[in-house]
C-alpha positions as CSV (number, residue, x, y, z in Angstrom):
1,X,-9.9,0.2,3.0
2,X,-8.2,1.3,6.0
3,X,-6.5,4.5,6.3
4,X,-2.9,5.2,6.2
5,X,-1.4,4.6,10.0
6,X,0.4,8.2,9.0
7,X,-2.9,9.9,9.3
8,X,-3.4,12.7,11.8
9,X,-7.1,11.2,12.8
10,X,-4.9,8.2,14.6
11,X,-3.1,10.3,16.8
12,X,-6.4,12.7,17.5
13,X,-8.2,9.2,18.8
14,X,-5.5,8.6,21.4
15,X,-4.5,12.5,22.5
16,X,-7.9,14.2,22.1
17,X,-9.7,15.4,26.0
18,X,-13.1,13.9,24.5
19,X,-14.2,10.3,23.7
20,X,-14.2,9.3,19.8
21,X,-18.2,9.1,18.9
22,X,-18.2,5.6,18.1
23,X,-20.5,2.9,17.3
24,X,-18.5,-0.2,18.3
25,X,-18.1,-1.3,22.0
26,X,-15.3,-3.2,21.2
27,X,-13.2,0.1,19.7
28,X,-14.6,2.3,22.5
29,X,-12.8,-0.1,25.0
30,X,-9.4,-0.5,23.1
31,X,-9.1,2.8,22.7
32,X,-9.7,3.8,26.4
33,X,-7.3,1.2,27.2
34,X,-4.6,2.4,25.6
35,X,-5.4,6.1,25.9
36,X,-5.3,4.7,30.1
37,X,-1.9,2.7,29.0
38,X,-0.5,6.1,27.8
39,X,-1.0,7.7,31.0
40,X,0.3,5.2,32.8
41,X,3.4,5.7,30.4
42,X,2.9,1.7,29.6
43,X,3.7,2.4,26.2
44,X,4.5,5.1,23.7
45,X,2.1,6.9,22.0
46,X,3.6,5.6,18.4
47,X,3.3,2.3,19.5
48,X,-0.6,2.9,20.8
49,X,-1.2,4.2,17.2
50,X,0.6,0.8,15.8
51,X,-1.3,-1.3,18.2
52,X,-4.6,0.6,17.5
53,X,-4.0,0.3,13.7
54,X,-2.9,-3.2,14.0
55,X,-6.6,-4.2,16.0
56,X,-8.5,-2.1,13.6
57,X,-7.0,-3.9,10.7
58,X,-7.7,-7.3,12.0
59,X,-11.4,-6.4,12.7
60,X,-11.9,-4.0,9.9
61,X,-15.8,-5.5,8.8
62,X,-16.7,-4.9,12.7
63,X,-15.1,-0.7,12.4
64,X,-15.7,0.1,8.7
65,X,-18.7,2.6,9.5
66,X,-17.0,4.1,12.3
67,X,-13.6,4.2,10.6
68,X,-15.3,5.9,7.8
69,X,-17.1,8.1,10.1
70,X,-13.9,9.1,12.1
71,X,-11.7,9.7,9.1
72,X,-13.6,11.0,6.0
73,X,-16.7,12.7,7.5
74,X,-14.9,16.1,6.9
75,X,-13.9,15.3,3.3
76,X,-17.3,14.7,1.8
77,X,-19.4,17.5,1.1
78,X,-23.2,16.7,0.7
79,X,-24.7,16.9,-2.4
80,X,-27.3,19.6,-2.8
């Protein structure tokens, strides 16, 4: 299940200085396009979060590892 777009971690993807540690090409390229868009002021960074949410959403089966990595790899502990 996708995330909640009013999560913190989709802003961090699009403001952070360093590139997302991702596994998919395809996600590594949207998001340095509209990270380049944002710069360019092409589009405000609310609607780069709604367009990024939007593309993850329709090709969720292709980011669920790295949507699970970038968004809950803090929140589980590991068992011991």
């Amino acid at each position: 299940m996708l995330p909640s777009i009013h999560q913190k971690e989709w802003l961090q993807l699009l403001t952070d200085t360093e590139e997302p540690a991702v596994y998919s090409y395809l996600l590594q390229n949207k998001i340095r396009s509209l990270r380049k868009r944002l710069k360019l002021r092409m589009l405000t960074l609310q609607e780069a979060v709604s367009e990024l949410y939007a593309h993850c959403e329709a090709n969720y089966p292709l980011y669920q590892t790295d949507i699970f990595k970038l968004f809950y790899r803090e929140k589980i502990k590991p068992l011991r």
